[in-house]
N, C-alpha and C positions, 0 to 999 in steps of 0.2 A: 534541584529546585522543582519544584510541582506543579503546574500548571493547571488551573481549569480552563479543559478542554468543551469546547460544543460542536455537538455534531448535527448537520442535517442527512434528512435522509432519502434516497433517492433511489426506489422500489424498495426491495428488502435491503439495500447497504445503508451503514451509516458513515460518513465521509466526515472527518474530522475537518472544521473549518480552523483551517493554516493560512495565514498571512506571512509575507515578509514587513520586516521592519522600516527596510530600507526602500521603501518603491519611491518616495518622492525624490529621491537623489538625481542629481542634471546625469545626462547619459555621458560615460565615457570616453575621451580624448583618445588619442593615439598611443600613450607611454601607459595610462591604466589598461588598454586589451594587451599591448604586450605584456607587461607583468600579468594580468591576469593568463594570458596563452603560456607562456613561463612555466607558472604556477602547473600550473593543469599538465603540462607535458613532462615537466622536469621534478615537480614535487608531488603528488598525486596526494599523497598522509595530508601534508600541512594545506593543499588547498580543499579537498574533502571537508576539515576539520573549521577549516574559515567559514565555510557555506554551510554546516549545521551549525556553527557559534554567531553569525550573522555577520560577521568581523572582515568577509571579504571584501564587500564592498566600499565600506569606508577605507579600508589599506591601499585599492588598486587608487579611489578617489586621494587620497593621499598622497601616494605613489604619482599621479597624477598632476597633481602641483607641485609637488616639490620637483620633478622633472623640468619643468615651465620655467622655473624659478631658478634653477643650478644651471638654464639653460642660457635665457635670458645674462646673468654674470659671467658666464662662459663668453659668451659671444662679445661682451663692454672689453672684457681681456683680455681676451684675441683681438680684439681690434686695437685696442692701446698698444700691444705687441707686434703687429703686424700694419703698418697703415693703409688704408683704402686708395687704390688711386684716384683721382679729379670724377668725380660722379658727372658734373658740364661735361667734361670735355673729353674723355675716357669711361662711357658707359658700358661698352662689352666688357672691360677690363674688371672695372667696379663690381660686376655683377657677376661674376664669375668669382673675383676675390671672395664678393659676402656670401655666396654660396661655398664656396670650398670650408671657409671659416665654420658658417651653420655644419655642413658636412663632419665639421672634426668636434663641433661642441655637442653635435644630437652623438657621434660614435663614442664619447666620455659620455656621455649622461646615458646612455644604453648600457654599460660596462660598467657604470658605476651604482646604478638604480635598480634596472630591470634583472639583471642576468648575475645577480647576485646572493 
C-alpha cells in the first residue's frame, strides 16, 4: 500500500514526517508492559513486526483488560471456593487470605495471558 509521504527539511536533509497512529491511547497498566517486556525478550520477529504494522499497542492495550477482567472473576471464584475469615473481628486473617487469593489469580492470569 502506498503512502504519500511529506517531508520537511532540515539544512540539506529531508526528514520524512512519520506519525504514530496510536498516541492518544491511555498509558499502560501493569499486564500490558509485561506482555509488551515478553514480546521484546522472548519474541523479537512478532513484536518488531507489531510496531511497523502499528498493531502493538492496541494488543498489549487489549492484553491489558482482558488481564483486569479474567482477574477480577478469578478472585469472585476463589473466594466462593475458599471463604474469607470475619473481616470485624479477624482483620490480619482476612487480609492476608485476600492477598494470597489475588497472589494465585494475578500467577494464572500471568500464565495464562502474558507468558504465552
Amino acid at each position: 500500500m502506498a503512502q504519500n509521504l511529506t517531508y520537511t527539511q532540515y539544512g540539506d536533509y529531508y526528514i520524512p514526517d512519520i506519525r504514530l497512529a496510536h498516541t492518544g491511547m491511555p498509558t499502560l497498566g501493569k499486564y500490558g508492559r509485561m506482555r509488551r517486556a515478553f514480546l521484546e525478550q522472548n519474541e523479537p520477529m512478532i513484536f518488531n513486526d507489531m510496531i511497523l504494522s502499528e498493531t502493538l499497542f492496541p494488543h498489549l492495550w487489549e492484553v491489558q483488560q482482558t488481564c483486569e477482567k479474567r482477574k477480577e472473576l478469578l478472585m469472585e471464584e476463589l473466594l466462593e471456593k475458599n471463604t474469607a475469615p470475619d473481616k470485624a473481628t479477624q482483620q490480619l486473617e482476612w487480609v492476608a487470605h485476600i492477598n494470597s487469593l489475588k497472589a494465585q489469580a494475578e500467577e494464572l492470569v500471568v500464565s495464562e495471558l502474558i507468558y504465552c
